[in-house]
C-alpha positions in Angstrom: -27.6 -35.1 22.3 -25.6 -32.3 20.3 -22.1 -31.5 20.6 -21.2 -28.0 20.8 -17.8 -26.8 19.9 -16.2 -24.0 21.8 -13.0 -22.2 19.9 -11.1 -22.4 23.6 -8.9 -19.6 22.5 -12.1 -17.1 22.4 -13.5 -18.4 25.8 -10.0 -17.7 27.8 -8.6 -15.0 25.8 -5.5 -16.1 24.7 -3.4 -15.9 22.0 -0.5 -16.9 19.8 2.7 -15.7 21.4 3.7 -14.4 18.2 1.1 -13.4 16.9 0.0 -11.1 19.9 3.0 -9.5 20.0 3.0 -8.5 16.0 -0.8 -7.3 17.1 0.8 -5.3 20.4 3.3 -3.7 18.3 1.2 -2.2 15.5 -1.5 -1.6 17.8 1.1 -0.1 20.0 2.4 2.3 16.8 -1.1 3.1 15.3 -3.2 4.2 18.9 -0.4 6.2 19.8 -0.3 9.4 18.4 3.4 10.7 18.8 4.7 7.0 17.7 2.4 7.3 14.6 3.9 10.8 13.9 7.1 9.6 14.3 6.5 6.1 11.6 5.3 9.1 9.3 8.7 11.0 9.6 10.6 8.0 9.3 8.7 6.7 6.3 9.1 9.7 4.5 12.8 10.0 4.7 13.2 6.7 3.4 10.9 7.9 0.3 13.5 10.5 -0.1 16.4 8.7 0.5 14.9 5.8 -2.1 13.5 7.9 -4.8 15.2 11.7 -4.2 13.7 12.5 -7.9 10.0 12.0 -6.4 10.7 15.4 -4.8 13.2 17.5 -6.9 11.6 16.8 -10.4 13.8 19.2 -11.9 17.4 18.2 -11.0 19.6 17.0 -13.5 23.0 15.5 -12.6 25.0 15.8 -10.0 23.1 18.0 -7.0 26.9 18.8 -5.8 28.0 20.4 -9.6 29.5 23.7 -9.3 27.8 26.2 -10.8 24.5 25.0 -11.9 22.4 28.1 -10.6 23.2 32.1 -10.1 25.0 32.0 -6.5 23.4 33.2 -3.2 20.1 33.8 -4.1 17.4 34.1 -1.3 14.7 31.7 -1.5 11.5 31.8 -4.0 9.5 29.9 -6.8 12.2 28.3 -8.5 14.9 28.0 -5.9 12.9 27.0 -2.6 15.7 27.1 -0.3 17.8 29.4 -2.5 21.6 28.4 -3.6 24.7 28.4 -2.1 27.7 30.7 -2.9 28.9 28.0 -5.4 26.1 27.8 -7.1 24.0 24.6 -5.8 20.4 24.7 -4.7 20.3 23.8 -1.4 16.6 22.3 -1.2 18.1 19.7 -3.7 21.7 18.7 -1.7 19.0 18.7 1.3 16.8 15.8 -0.2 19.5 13.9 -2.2 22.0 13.9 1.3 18.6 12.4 3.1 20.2 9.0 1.5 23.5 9.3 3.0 22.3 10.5 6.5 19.7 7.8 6.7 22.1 4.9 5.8 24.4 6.4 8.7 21.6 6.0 11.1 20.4 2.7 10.1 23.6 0.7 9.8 25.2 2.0 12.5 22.3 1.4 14.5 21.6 -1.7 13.5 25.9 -2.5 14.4 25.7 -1.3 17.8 22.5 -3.1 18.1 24.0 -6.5 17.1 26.9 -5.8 19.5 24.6 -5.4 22.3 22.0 -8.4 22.0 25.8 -10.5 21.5 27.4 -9.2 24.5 24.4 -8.5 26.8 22.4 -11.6 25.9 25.6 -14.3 26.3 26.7 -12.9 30.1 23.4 -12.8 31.5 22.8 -16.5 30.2 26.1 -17.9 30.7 26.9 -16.2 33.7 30.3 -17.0 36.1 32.9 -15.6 34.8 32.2 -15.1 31.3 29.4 -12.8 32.9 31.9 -10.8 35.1 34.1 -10.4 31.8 31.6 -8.8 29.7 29.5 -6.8 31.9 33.6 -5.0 33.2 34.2 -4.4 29.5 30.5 -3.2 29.4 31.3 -0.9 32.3 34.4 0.7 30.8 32.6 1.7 27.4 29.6 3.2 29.7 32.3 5.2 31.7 34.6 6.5 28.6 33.9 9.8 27.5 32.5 8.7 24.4 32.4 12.2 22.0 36.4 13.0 22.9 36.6 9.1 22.1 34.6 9.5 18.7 36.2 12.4 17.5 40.4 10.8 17.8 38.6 7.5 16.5 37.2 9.7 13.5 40.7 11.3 12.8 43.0 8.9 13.0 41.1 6.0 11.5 40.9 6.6 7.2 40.2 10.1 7.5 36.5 10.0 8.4 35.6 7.6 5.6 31.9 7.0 5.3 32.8 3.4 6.6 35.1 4.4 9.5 32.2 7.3 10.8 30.3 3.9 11.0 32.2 1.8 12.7 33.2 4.4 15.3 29.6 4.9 16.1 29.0 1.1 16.0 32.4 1.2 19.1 30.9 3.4 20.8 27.2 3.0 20.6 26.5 -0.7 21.7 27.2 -0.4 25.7 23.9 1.2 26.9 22.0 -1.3 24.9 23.9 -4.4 26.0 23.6 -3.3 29.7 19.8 -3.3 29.6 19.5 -6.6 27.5 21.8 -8.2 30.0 19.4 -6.8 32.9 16.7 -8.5 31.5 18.6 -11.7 30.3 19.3 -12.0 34.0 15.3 -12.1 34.3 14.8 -14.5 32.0 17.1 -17.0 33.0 15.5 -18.9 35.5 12.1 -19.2 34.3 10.1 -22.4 33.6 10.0 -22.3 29.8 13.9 -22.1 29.5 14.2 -25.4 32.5 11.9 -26.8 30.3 14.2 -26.6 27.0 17.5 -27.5 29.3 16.0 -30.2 30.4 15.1 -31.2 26.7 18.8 -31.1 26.1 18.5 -28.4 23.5 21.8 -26.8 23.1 22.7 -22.6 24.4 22.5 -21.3 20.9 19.6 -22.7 20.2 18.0 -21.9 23.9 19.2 -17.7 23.0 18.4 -18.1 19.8 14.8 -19.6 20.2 13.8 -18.9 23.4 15.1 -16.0 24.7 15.5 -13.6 21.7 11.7 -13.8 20.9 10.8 -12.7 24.3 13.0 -9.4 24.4 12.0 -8.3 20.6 10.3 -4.8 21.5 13.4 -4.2 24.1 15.8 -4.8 21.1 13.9 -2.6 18.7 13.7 -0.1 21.4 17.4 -0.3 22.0 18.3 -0.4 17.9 15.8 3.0 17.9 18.0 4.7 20.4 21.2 3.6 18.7 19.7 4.8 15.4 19.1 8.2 17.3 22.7 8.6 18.6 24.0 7.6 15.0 22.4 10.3 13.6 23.2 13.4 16.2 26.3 12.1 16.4 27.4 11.5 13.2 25.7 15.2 12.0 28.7 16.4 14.8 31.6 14.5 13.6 30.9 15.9 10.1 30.0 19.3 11.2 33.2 19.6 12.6 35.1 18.4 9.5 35.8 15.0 10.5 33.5 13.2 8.1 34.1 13.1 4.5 33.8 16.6 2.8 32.9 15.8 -0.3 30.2 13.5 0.0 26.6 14.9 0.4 24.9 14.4 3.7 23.1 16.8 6.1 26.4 16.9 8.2 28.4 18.1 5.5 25.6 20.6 4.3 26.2 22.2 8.1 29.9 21.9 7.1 29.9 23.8 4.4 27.4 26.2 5.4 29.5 27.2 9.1 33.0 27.3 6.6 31.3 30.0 4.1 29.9 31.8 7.0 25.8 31.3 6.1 24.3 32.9 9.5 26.4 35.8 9.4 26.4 36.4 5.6 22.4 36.8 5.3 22.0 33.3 4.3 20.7 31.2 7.4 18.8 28.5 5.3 21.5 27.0 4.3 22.5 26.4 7.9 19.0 26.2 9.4 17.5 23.3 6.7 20.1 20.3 7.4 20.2 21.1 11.1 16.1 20.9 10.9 16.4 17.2 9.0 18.5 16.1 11.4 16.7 16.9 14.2 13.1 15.5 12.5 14.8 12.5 12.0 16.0 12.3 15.4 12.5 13.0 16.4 10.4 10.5 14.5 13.4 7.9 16.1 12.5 9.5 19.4 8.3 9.0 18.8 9.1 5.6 17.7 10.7 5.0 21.2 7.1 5.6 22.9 5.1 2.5 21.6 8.4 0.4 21.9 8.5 1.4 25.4 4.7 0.0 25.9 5.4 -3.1 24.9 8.8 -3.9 27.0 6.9 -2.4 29.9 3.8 -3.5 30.1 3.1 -1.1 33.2 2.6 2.2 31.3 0.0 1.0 29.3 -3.0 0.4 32.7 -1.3 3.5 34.2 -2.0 5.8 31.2 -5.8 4.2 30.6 -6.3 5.1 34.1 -5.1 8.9 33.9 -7.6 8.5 31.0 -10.4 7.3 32.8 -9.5 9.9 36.0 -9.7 12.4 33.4 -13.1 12.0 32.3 -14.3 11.9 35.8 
């Protein structure tokens, strides 16, 4: 009589919690077309931000130094955004401010994200009052008009610092996030598996940190991708308006410096159009990112769109 061995896994379909959700994620990224698109984007700023030299092979020095070229010339071979009435080629201040614009968006996204999965994750576990606390101070960030906000924050707070634009958008970015991570906390916190580790005796940082975190990864990516989005448009503003740091190089500052020598209107709109473009491809590879994110904490779009798919084709 022979024994045959059945791998039960194959026979009912099931897999490793964590390993199906690493699969759904890149599967997620990879058959969608605009969140592929949008990895691209993203992975090529960081090449540029990492290794600015890979694309401007002949700089030498400082990108911001005075002087370095003839001033306003109009684009061609050697200068492929042309330079700037002081003399700096603008396709190079473009790629070497990628770094400072990126580390904006990922810091202060990652900050507002950390606030969020703090505050939204403890009241909808804890609950009672410490529930009621949070979710009112919640409420009065979502209600504050948050660009007036930003822009006294900026101004009176070390004079639009690199670290100050930061924290400002860190203050003001983490309430839309923390709302929708306590919405599904409150989901969460009856279920079986979390009884199951109260009754254990395990104790509440380990139950959030163990049991509940791994469940709401793809919402808390989703919500660090939207914070990452508002760090950058919003940032690009304060600096714009001459409430970043002047001197440093960043897309922001390149629209800065562009609006104060009057670009558009002296027959040089490059100089105005390029860091505006970056910042809004950046925003948009943030933006595609958000799509396969959005399959994975709502599993309901995924049969709906295989179904327009299969309607189609009928």
């Amino acid at each position: 009589m022979t024994t045959t061995l059945v791998d039960t896994a194959a026979v009912t379909g099931t897999v490793h919690p964590r390993k199906g959700r690493r699969g759904g994620l890149w599967r997620a990224i990879l058959g969608n077309r605009k969140a592929s698109v949008g990895l691209l984007l993203f992975l090529l700023f960081c090449l540029a931000a990492a290794f600015p030299h890979l694309f401007v092979p002949w700089s030498h020095g400082d990108p911001q130094a005075v002087g370095q070229f003839p001033s306003e010339l109009h684009p061609s071979l050697q200068h492929w955004m042309g330079t700037t009435q002081l003399g700096q080629d603008i396709y190079t201040e473009l790629i070497y401010g990628t770094r400072e614009s990126l580390i904006i968006a990922l810091i202060a996204g990652a900050g507002a994200t950390a606030l969020s999965v703090i505050i939204g994750i403890t009241a909808a576990y804890l609950g009672g009052a410490v529930d009621d606390v949070l979710s009112m101070f919640t409420g009065i960030f979502l209600v504050l008009p948050t660009f007036p906000l930003i822009i006294v924050l900026a101004t009176y707070a070390g004079k639009g610092s690199l670290a100050v634009v930061i924290v400002v958008l860190i203050v003001t970015g983490w309430a839309y996030g923390a709302n929708q991570l306590r919405a599904q906390g409150l989901s969460l916190r009856n279920r079986d598996f979390l009884e199951s580790a109260r009754v254990r005796g395990e104790r509440r940082s380990y139950i959030i940190t163990f049991e509940v975190l791994p469940t709401m990864v793809s919402l808390i990516l989703a919500s660090f991708l939207g914070s990452a989005l508002y760090a950058v448009l919003t940032a690009a503003g304060l600096q714009f308006l001459g409430l970043g740091d002047s001197s440093s190089l960043s897309w922001g500052t390149m629209l800065y410096w562009a609006q104060n020598q009057s670009a558009l209107l002296s027959g040089y709109p490059v100089w105005a159009l390029a860091p505006g473009l970056a910042v809004a491809l950046l925003g948009v590879s943030f933006a595609l990112l958000n799509y396969a994110f959005d399959e994975i904490s709502n599993p309901a779009l995924r049969p709906v769109r295989r179904h327009r798919g299969k309607r189609a084709h009928s």
